[in-house]
DOROMI-102201 format. One record per residue (C-alpha): residue in one letter; x, y, z. Coordinates in pm, whole numbers, padded with zeros to 5 digits, always signed. Example, Ala and Ser with C-alpha at 12.3 -4.5 7.8 and 13.67 -1.06 7.14 Angstrom:
<sites>
a+01230-00450+00780
s+01367-00106+00714
</sites>
This chain:
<sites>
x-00740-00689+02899
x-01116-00644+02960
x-01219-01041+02941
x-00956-01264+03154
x-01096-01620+03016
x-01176-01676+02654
x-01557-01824+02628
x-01719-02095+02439
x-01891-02105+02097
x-02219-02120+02280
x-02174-01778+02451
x-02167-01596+02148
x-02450-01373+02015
x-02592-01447+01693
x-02568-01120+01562
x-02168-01196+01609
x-02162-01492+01423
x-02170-01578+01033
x-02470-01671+00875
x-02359-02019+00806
x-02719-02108+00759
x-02685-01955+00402
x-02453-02259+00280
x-02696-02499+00407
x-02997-02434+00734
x-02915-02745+00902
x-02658-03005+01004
x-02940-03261+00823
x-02921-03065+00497
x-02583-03085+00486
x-02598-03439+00571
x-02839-03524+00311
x-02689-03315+00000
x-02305-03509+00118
x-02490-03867+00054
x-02668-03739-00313
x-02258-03640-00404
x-02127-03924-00250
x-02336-04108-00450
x-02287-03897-00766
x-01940-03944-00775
x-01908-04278-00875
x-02167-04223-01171
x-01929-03947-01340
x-01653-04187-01440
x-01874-04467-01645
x-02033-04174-01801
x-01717-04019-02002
x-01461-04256-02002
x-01292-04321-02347
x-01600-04125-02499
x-01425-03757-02512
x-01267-03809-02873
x-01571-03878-02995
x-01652-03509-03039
x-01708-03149-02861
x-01986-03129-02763
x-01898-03468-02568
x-01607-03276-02404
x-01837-02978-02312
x-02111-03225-02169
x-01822-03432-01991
x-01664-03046-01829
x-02019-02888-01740
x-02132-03233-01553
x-01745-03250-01376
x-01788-02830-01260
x-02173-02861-01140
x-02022-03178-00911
x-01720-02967-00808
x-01938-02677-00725
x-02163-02900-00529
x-01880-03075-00287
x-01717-02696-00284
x-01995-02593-00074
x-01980-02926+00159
x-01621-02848+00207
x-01671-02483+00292
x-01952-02570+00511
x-01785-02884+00716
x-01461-02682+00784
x-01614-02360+00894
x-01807-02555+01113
x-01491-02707+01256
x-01323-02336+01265
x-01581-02260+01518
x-01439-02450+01781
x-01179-02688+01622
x-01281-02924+01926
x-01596-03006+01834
x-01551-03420+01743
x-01883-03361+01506
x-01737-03104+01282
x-01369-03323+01287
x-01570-03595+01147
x-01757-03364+00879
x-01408-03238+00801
x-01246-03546+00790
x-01592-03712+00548
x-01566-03393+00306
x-01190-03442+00251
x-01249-03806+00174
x-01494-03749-00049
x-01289-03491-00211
x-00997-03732-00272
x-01272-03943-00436
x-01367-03724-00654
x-01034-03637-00760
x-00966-04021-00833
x-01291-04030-01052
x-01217-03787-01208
x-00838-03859-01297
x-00861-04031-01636
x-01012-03703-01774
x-00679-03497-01808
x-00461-03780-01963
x-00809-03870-02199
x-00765-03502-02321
x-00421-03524-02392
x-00457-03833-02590
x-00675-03725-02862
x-00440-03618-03165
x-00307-03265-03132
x-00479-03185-03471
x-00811-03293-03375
x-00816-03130-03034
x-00746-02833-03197
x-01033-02838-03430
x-01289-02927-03162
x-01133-02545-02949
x-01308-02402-03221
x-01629-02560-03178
x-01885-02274-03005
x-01937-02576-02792
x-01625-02590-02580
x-01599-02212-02618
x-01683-02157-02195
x-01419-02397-02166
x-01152-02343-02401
x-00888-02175-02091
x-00959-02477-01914
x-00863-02731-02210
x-00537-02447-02276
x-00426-02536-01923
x-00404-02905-01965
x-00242-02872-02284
x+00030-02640-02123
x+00042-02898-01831
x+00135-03201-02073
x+00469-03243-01931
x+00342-03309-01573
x+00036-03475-01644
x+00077-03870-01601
x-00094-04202-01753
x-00489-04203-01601
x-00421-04499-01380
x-00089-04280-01255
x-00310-03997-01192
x-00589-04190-01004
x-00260-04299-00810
x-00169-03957-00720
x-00534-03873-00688
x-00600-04161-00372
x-00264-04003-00191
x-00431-03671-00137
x-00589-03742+00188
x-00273-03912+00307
x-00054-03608+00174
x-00267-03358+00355
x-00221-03519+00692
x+00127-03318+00798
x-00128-02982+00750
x-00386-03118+00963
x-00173-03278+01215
x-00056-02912+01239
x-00380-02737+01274
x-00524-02963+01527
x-00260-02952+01783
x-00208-02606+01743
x-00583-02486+01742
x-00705-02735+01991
x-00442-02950+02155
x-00179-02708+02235
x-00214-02466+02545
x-00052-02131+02673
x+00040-02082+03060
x-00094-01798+03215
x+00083-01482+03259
x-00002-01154+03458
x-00140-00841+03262
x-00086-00471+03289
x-00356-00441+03552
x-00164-00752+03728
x-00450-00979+03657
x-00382-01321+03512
x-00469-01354+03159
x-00477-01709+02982
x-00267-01647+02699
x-00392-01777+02361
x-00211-01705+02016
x-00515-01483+01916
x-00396-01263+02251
x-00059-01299+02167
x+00033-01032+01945
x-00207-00776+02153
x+00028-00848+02430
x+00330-00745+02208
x+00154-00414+02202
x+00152-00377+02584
x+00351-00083+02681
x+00431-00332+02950
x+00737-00447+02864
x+00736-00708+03108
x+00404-00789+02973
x+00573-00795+02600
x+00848-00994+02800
x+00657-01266+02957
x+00415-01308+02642
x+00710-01373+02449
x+00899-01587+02656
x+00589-01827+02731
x+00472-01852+02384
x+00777-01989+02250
x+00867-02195+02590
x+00588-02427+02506
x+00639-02385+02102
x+01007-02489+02188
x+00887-02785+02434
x+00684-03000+02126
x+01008-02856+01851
x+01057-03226+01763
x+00729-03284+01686
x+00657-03006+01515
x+00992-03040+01309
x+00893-03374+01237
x+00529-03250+01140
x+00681-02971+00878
x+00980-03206+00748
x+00634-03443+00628
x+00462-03178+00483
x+00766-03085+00269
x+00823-03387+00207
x+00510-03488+00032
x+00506-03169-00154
x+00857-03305-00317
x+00690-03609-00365
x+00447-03443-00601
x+00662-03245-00765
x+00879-03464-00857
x+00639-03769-00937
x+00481-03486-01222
x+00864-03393-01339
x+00932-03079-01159
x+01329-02991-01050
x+01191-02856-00671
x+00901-02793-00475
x+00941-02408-00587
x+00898-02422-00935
x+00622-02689-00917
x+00456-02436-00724
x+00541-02129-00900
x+00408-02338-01259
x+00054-02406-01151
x+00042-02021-01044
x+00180-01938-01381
x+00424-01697-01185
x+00774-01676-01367
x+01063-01808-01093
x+01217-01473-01190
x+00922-01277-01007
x+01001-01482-00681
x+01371-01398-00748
x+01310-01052-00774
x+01151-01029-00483
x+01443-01165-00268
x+01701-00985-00465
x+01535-00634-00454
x+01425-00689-00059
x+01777-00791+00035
x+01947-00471-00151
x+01731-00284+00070
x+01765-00404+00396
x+01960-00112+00542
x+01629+00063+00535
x+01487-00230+00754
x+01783-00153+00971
x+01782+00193+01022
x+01401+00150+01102
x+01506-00127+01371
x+01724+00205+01519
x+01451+00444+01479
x+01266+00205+01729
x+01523+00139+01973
x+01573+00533+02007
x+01170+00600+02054
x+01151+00332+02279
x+01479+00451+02415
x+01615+00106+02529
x+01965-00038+02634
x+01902-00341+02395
x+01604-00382+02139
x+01462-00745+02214
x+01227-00939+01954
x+00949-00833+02185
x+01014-00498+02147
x+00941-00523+01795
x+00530-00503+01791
x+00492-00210+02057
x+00382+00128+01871
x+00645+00365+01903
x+00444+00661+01976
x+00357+00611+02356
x+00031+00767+02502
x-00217+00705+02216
x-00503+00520+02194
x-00697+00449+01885
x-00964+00225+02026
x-01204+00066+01682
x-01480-00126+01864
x-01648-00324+01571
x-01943-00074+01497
x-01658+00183+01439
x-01436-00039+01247
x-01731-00099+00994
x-01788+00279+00976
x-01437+00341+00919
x-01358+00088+00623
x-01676+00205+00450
x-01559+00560+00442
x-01168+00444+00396
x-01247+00282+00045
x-01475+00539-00053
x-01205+00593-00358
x-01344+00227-00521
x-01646+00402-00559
x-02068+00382-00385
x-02089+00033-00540
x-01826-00100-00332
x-01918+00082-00035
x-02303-00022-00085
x-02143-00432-00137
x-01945-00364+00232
x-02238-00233+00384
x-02474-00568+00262
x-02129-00795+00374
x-02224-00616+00731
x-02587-00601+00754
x-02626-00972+00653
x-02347-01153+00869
x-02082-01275+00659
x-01839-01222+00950
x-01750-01461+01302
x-01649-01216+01448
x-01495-01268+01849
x-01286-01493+01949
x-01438-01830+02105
x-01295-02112+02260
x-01145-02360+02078
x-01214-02151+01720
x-00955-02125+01467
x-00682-01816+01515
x-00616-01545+01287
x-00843-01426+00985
x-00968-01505+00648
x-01154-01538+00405
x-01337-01800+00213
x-01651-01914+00074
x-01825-02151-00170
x-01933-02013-00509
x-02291-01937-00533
x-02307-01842-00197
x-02183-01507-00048
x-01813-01492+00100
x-01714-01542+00450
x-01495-01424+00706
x-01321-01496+00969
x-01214-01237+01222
x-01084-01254+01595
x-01162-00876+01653
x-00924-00674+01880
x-01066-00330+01900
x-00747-00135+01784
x-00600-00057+01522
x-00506-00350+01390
x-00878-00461+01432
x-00988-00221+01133
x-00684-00305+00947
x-00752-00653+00964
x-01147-00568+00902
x-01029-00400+00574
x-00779-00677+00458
x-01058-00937+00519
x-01333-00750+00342
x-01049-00723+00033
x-01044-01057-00019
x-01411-01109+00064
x-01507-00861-00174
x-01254-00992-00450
x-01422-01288-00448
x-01754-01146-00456
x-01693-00963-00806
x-01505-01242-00992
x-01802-01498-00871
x-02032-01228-01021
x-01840-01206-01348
x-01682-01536-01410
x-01841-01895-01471
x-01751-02111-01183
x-01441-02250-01377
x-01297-01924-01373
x-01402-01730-01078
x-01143-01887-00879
x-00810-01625-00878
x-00488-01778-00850
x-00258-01749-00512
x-00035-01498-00659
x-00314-01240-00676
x-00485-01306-00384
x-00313-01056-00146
x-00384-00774-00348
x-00714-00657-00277
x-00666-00715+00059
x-00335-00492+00118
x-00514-00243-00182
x-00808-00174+00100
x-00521-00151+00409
x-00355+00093+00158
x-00654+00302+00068
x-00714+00283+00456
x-00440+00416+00600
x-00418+00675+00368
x-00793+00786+00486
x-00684+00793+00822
x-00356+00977+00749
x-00613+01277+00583
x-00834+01322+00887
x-00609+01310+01201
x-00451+01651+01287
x-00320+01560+01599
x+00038+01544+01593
x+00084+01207+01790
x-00200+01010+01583
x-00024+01115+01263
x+00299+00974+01403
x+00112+00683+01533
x-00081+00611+01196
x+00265+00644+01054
x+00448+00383+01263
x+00149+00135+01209
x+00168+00134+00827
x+00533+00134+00867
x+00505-00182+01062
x+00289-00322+00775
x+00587-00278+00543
x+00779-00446+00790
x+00560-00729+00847
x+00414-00749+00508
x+00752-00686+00255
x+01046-00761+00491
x+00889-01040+00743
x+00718-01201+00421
x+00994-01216+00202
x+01242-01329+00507
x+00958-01570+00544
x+01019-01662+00156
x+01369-01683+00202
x+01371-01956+00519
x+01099-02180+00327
x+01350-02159+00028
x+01596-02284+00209
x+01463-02559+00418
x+01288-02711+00079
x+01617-02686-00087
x+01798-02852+00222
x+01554-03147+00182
x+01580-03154-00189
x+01953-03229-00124
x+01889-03528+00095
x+01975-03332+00456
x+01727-03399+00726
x+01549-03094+00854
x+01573-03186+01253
x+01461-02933+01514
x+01800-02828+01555
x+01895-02748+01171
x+01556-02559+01116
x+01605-02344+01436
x+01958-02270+01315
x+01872-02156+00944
x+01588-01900+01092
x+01778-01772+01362
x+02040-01677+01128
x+01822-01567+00827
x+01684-01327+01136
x+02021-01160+01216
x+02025-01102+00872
x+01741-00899+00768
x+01736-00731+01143
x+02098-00655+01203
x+02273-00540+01483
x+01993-00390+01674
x+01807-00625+01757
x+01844-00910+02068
x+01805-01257+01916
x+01641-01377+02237
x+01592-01751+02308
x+01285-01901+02161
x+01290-01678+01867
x+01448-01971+01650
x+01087-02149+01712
x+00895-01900+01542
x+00893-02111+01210
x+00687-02361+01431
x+00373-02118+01447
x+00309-02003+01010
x+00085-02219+00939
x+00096-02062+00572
x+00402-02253+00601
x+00176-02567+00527
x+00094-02429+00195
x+00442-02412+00046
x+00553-02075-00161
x+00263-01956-00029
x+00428-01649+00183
x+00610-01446-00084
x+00270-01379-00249
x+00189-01134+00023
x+00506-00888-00053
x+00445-00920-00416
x+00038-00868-00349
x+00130-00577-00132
x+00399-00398-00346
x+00103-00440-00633
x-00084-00292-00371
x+00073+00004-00313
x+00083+00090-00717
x-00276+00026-00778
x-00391+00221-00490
x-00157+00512-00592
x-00310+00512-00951
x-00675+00495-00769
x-00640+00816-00563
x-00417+00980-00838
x-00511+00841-01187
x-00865+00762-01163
x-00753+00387-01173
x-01076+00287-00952
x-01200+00132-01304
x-00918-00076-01378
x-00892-00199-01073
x-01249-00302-01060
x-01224-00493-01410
x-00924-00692-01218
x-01095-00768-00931
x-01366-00910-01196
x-01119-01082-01346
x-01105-01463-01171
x-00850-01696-01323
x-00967-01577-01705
x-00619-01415-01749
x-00275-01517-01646
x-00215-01317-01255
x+00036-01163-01439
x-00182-00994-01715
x-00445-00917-01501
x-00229-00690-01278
x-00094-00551-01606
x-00416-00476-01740
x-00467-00253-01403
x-00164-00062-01442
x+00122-00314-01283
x+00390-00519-01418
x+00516-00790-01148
x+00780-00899-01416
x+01013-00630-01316
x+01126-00505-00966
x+00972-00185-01024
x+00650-00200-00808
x+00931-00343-00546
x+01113-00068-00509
x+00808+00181-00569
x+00673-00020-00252
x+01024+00018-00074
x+01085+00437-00204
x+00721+00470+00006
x+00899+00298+00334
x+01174+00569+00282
x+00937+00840+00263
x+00738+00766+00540
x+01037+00719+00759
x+01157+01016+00655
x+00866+01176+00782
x+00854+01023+01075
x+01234+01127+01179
x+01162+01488+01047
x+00827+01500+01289
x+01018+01392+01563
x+01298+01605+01529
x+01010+01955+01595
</sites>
């Protein structure tokens, strides 16, 4: 590894940072605009209380002033916790965090009587005033609270609920501190025998080592420190389940699950599916697992042996100018429009792009509406680095259309399609690369890496689905979820889905500990179903001319159910069909990989 110490926010070249500046210039004009909604917020209330059965255009005046204050305290949010993502130890961005959420949970409380107030006015009546022209850019949003009626409660029950959100959120920011900036990583020795402070940003680069006592030692001193704080952490996700429960069941919901499916509007059955159909086909999961142990030609296949490409002696090295170059030509199939929106993302800094001390790990993507999409990278330059530049830029770019096309009520898409754009580019990508490599060990290596993106993305996510499943079930029935039970239900989920190949090594059992998407419950499913959608929309792209479909869904925000707005593209999520499209692919490619090795 080139760098041996990881350094701080300050070292980093503007041109390598995101143009933050475009949400507001200054920490003083952020400053300023937080005090005119801080002291907005208590104006809304007096305003429209007991006034919205007076008439519609009431309701419509009452909606556009509550979305032009939401909009406004969006963009502090964004702005305060991309601040903090920086360097997550910077006490002046903890305290902007901290402010924003506060003022969020104020707003929400303000705000609370509206819902019940809506549901109050006779049936009859409300129904007259949807057909008003007046409440016409709003008439989804009043549908939604209607359909909600069963788990909407009294306005001084909501206002309740509404003044335990900063409370509830404290289990998810417990988690992110002390994992972002509290916990540490000893330092181990690298291929070159050079000692590398490991960091969980370096982690899975190390998995890649052909090193295997590099792989080894990564391993084995990531989880040694996970596994020395396991009763905190426990005790850390047993809270954050345990206020989502709360919520459910306080609005009337059997479990956390369907609460969570509901507000998605995502049928249990399509989470069902998912499980069911994944399951049937694990035995292709397993005879990839001995596909691997064979290439890597190994006694015993260890959990660290997992990550390592299977194809030895290639390098596909993607510094960032490259990786750019390469996504832009990748999704050349979504047409110049797209490409020409990728190359503006680029040229005007949307992306953080290096890693920095104290910053936040992984990727993603976020952003205020009215104000350009950001992302958040931690660039490796391999091949994973351009896959994650492409995933990023998915959801970026999603974003980007539906703020363009939808009102601000609507330009916000539900969970369950967020993945898809984002595996829909790593799709389009991969296939790209696939077309313009002739040499016989990058085809096998491009092979192995988008058969590792099945793995990680349809089997690891849906084993992922099944543990949280579990462990909010476990809870529902009144059993404590210690250290010791949740090790025990992932360590045997993992024998499960990776059979008898594969070394359960110590430490393993503490890999729960590290998803933070884990923190946003039935959040982790949504990236098998996004990338089995995937798969079918990018196969009617390069086949069917389905570019324009696909476009109108990416326009398409919350102004459809996720459901219809994949079906409108060309994909029904009902049925396990896209599933097992997504899994006949794996089969295929494996296939080929076993007959090119075989020459």
């Amino acid at each position: 590894m080139a760098d041996q110490t990881v350094r701080a926010r300050a070292d980093v070249p503007a041109e390598d940072r995101w143009a933050i500046e475009d949400l507001y210039p200054t920490d003083d004009a952020f400053l300023a605009e937080f005090q005119a909604v801080e002291q907005e917020i208590p104006r809304f209330s007096p305003q429209f209380v007991n006034t919205l059965s007076q008439s519609p255009q009431q309701i419509a005046h009452c909606l556009q002033t509550l979305f032009a204050l939401e909009q406004r305290l969006e963009r502090l949010i964004v702005y305060a916790n991309q601040k903090l993502h920086e360097d997550t130890a910077n006490s002046v961005y903890q305290d902007f965090s901290d402010r924003t959420t506060r003022l969020s949970v104020q707003f929400s409380q303000t705000a609370a009587f509206l819902e019940p107030e809506l549901l109050s006015i006779p049936e009859e009546t409300l129904q007259t005033f949807l057909k008003s022209e007046h409440l016409a850019p709003y008439r989804r949003t009043i549908e939604e609270v209607v359909r909600n009626r069963a788990h909407i409660l009294s306005a001084q029950m909501e206002q309740l609920l509404s003044s335990a959100g900063e409370m509830a959120g404290s289990p998810s920011d417990i988690f992110s501190a002390f994992t972002n900036a509290d916990l540490k990583f000893p330092t181990i020795t690298d291929e070159q025998g050079h000692p590398v402070e490991l960091t969980e940003v370096r982690y899975v680069p190390f998995l890649k080592s052909q090193s295997r006592r590099v792989r080894r030692e990564a391993f084995e001193a990531l989880f040694s420190t996970y596994g020395s704080y396991r009763n905190t952490l426990a005790t850390t996700f047993s809270a954050n389940i345990k206020q989502s429960l709360f919520f459910a069941r306080a609005r009337g919901f059997q479990s956390t699950r369907e609460a969570s499916l509901f507000y998605s509007r995502v049928p249990l059955d399509v989470y069902d599916n998912l499980v069911k159909t994944v399951n049937a086909h694990l035995p292709l999961l397993h005879r990839y697992v001995a596909l691997r142990k064979e290439l890597l030609q190994v006694d015993a296949l260890h959990m660290y042996d997992l990550y390592v490409p299977m194809v030895p002696d290639v390098t596909m090295e993607f510094p960032f100018d490259k990786a750019k170059e390469t996504v832009i030509e990748g999704l050349a199939p979504l047409g110049s429009a797209y490409q020409d929106t990728l190359r503006q993302a680029f040229q005007t800094r949307w992306i953080d792009v290096y890693e920095n001390r104290g910053k936040r790990g992984g990727a993603y993507s976020w952003g205020a509406y009215g104000v350009h999409p950001y992302v958040l990278l931690n660039h490796k330059e391999d091949l994973n680095g351009v896959f994650t530049l492409a995933h990023e830029m998915g959801h970026a770019l999603h974003s980007y259309y539906s703020d363009h096309a939808q009102p601000y009520q609507y330009a916000g898409y539900k969970l369950f399609v967020a993945e898809v754009a984002s595996t829909c580019n790593e799709s389009l990508l991969i296939r790209y690369l696939l077309d313009h490599v002739d040499e016989k060990s990058q085809r096998l290596y491009l092979i192995n890496h988008f058969l590792e993106e099945f793995r990680g993305t349809v089997f690891r996510q849906t084993m992922f689905a099944e543990f949280e499943q579990t462990v909010h079930e476990l809870l529902r029935a009144g059993e404590s979820l210690t250290a010791e039970r949740l090790c025990a239900v992932y360590r045997k989920i993992n024998q499960v889905y990776f059979g008898p190949d594969v070394i359960l090594d110590d430490g393993i059992e503490m890999e729960w500990a590290r998803i933070p998407h884990f923190y946003t419950p039935f959040y982790v499913y949504q990236y098998a179903t996004g990338f089995s959608a995937a798969i079918a929309l990018s196969q009617r792209i390069l086949e069917e001319n389905g570019a324009a479909d696909y476009l109108s869904f990416l326009q398409g925000g919350c102004s459809k159910d996720p459901i219809d707005l994949l079906k409108g593209a060309g994909v029904d999520m009902t049925t396990p069909a896209p599933i097992e499209h997504a899994l006949s692919l794996f089969s295929t490619l494996l296939d080929q990989m076993e007959e090119a090795l075989s020459k």
